[in-house]
C-alpha positions as CSV (number, residue, x, y, z in Angstrom):
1,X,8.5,-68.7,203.3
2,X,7.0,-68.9,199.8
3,X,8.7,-66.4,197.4
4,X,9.6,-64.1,199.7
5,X,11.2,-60.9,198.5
6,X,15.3,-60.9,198.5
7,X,17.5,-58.1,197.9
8,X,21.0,-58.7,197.2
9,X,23.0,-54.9,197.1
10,X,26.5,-54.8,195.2
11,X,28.4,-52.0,196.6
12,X,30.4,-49.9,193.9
13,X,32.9,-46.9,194.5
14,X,33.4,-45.2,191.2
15,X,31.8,-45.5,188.1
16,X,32.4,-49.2,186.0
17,X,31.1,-52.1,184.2
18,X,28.6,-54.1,185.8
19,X,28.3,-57.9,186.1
20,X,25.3,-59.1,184.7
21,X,23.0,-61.0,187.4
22,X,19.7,-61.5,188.3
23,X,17.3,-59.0,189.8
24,X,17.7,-59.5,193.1
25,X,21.1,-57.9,192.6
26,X,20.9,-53.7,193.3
27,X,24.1,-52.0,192.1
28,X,24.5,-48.8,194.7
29,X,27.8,-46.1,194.8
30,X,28.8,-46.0,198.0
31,X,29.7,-42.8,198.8
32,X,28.2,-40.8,195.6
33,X,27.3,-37.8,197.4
34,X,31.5,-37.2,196.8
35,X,31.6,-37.8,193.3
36,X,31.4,-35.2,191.6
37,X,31.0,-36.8,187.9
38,X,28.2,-38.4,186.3
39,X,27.1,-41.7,187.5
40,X,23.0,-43.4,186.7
41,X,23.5,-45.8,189.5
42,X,21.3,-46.0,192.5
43,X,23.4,-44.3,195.2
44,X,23.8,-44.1,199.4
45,X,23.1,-40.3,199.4
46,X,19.4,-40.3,199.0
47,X,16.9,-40.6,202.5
48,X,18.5,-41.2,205.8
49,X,22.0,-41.9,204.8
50,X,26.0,-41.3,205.8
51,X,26.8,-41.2,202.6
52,X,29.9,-38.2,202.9
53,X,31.8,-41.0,205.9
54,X,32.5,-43.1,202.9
55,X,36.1,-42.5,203.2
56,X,36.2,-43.5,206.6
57,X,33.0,-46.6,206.1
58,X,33.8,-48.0,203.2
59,X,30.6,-50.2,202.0
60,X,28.9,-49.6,205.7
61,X,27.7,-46.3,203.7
62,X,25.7,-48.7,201.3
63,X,24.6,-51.0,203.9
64,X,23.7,-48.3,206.5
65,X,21.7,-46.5,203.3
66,X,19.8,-50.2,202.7
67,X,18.8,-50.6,205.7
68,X,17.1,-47.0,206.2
69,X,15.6,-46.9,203.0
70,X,15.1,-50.5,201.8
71,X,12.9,-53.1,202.8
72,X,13.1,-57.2,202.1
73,X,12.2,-60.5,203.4
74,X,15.9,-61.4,203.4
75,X,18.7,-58.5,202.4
76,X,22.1,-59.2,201.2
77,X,25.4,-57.4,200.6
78,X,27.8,-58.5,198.3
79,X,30.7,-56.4,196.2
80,X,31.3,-55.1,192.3
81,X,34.1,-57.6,192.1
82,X,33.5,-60.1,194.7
83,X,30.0,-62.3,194.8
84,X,28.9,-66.0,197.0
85,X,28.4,-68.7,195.4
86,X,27.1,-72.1,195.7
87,X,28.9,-74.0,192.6
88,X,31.5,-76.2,193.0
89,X,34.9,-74.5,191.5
90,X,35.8,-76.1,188.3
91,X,38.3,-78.9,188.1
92,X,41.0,-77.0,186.5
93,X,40.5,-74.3,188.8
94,X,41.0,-76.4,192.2
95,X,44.0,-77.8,190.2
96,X,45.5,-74.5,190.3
97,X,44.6,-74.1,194.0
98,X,47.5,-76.5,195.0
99,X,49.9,-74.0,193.8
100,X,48.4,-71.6,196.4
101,X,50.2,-74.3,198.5
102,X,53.9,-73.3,196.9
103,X,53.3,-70.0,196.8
104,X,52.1,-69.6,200.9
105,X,49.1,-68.0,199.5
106,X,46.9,-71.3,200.7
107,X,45.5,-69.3,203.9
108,X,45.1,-66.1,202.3
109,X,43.0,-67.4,199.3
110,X,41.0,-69.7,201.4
111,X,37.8,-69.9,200.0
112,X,38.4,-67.2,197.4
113,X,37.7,-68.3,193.3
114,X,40.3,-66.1,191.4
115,X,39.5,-65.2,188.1
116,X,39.3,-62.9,185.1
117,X,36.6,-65.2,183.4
118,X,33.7,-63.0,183.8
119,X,31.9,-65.0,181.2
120,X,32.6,-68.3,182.6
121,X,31.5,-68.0,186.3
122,X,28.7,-65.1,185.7
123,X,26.2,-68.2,185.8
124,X,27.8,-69.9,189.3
125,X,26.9,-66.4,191.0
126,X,24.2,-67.5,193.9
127,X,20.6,-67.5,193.0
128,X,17.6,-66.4,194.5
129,X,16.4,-70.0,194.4
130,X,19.6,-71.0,196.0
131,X,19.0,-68.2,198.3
132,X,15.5,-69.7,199.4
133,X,16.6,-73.5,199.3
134,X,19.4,-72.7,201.9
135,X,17.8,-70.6,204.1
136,X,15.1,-73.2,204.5
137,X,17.7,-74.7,206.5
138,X,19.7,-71.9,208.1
139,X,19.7,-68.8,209.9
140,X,22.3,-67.2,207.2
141,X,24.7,-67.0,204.5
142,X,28.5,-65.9,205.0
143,X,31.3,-66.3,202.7
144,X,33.9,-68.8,204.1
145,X,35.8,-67.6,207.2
146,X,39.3,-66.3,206.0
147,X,42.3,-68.2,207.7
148,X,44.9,-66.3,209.4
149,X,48.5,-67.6,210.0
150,X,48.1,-65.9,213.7
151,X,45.6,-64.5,215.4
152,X,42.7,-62.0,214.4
153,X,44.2,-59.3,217.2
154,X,47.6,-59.8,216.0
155,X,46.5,-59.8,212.4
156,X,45.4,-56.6,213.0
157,X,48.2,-55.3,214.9
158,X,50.4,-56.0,212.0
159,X,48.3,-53.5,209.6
160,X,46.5,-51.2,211.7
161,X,46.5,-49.8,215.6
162,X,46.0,-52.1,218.1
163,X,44.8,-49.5,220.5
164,X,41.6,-49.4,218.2
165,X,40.6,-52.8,219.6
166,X,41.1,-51.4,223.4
167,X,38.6,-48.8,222.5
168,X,36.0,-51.5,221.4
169,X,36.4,-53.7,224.0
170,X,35.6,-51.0,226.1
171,X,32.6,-50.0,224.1
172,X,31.5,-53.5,224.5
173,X,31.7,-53.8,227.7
174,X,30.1,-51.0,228.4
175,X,27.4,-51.1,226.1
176,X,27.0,-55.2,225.6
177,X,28.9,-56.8,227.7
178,X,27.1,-59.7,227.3
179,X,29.2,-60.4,223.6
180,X,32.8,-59.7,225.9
181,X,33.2,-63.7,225.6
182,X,32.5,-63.7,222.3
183,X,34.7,-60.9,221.6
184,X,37.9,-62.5,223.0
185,X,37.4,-65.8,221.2
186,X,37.0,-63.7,217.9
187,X,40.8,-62.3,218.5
188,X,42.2,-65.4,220.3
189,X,41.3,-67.2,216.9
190,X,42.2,-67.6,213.4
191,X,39.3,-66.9,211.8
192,X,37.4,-63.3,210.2
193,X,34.1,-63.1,208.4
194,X,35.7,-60.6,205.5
195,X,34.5,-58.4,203.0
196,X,31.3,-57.2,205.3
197,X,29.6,-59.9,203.2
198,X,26.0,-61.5,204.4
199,X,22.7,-62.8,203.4
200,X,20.5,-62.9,206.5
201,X,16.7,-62.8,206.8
202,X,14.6,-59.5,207.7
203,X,14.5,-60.7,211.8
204,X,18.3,-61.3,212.4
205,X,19.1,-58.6,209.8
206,X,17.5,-55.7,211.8
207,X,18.8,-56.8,215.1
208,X,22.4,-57.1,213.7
209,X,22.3,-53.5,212.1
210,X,20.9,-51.9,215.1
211,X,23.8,-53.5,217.2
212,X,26.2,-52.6,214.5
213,X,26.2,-49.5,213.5
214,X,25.4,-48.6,217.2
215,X,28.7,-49.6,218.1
216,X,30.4,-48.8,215.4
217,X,29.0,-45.3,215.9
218,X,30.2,-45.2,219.3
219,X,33.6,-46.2,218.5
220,X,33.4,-43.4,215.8
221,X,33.1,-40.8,218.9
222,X,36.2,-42.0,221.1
223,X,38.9,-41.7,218.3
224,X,40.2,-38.7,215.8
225,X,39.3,-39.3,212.7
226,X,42.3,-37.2,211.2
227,X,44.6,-39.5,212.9
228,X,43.8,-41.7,209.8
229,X,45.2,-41.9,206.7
230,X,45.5,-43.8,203.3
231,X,44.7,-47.1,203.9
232,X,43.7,-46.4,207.5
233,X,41.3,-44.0,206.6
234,X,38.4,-47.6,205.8
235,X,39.0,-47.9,209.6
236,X,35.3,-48.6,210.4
237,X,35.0,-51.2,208.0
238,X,38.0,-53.1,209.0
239,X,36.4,-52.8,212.3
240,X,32.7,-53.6,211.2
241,X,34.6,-56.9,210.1
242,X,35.6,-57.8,213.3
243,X,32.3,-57.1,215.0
244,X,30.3,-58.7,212.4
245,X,32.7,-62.2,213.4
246,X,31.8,-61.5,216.7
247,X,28.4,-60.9,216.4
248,X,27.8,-64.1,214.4
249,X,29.6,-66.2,216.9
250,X,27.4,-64.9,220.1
251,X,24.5,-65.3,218.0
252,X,25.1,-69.1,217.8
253,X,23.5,-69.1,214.3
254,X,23.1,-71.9,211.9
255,X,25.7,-70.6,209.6
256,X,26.1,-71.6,205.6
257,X,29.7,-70.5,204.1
258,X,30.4,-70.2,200.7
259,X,33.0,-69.6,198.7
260,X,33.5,-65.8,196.9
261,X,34.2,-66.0,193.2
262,X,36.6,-62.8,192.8
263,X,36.6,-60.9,189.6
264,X,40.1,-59.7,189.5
265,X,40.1,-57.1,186.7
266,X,37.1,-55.3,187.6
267,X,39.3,-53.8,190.6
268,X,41.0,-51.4,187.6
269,X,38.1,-51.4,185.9
């Protein structure tokens, strides 16, 4: 496809600095139809949206929003802090990635650039050339699957309710049985697509949000949604994760990971 039109949206939460990036890059506030302050950026609550679940769906708010209202040859999601790239991490960085080996934190960093350096990897975030080169080749861009010590179910058994996964498996198999394979290797593994992160062109984009948000719609139905609290309330993005892992995987697509540079200050910002 020759120039073809890519839209890259950077999901915010509150009000705060932006990181300079080319224009395929659309900051939106997820969730603005909550705040109550003053905010210029483009946000979810305009046109078909969900905007006032953003307690409960996180950056789903934003996608859901894009997809409704937006149109591209190739949409993307990415976050304030958190953006693919296709550089290779600096020398002195990947030095200081063997310490991630002392510390245990080797599994949990996977794939992840930390840094404060704003100014330094600004120009390594992915460009819309890149974009086009690499999807001349393949069906999608992910960032690199995260690596888990133990499984994806018991991973999230240890931080949220396991029962959640019984009531998707059920909405699977009632509604798509046809990705029950893919969802036990999903949980039998080690491996999670995180961050609800992807770059996927128009075709396998508007299949994968009309399976997604139907079943994550669905599975908003069966439970209470007061049940959740705190850090459980994001419950349909931690679940939208899995799905999207599993999704991919039955989808058999030609898959390009890349790594996620992480700006760490801008999260108190």
């Amino acid at each position: 496809m020759d120039n073809p039109e890519i839209k890259i949206y950077s999901f915010h939460y509150k009000p705060g600095p932006l990181v300079e990036c080319e224009s395929i890059y659309i900051p939106v506030f997820s969730g603005k139809i909550n705040f109550t302050g003053s905010c210029d950026m483009i946000g979810d609550d305009t046109g078909e949206n969900i905007s006032s679940k953003n307690n409960y769906y996180s950056e789903l708010t934003g996608i859901y929003w894009a997809w409704k209202n937006q149109q591209a040859d190739i949409t993307g999601t990415c976050h304030y802090r958190r953006f693919l790239t296709n550089k290779q991490e600096p020398l002195s960085y990947r030095i200081k990635r063997l310490l991630y080996f002392v510390a245990g934190l080797h599994k949990k960093r996977y794939g992840l650039i930390y840094t404060n350096n704003i100014g330094r990897f600004r120009d390594a975030i992915l460009k819309k050339d890149e974009i086009t080169e690499i999807l001349e080749t393949y069906d999608a861009i992910f960032p690199q699957k995260r690596k888990f010590r133990y499984s994806v179910r018991e991973h999230f058994s240890r931080y949220h309710d396991i029962r959640d996964l019984d009531i998707l498996k059920e909405i699977i198999q009632e509604k798509h049985s046809d990705y029950l394979a893919a969802f036990y290797h999903v949980l039998n593994g080690n491996r999670l697509y995180a961050n609800n992160m992807f770059i996927l062109k128009d075709k396998h984009y508007q299949e994968f949000m009309t399976w997604w948000f139907d079943i994550l719609f669905e599975f908003e139905s069966r439970v209470n949604k007061a049940d959740y609290e705190g850090y459980q309330q994001r419950i349909m993005g931690f679940i939208a994760e899995r799905l999207l892992t599993i999704w991919v995987y039955h989808q058999n697509l030609r898959i390009k990971e890349l790594p996620v540079i992480y700006f760490k200050k801008l999260k108190k910002a």
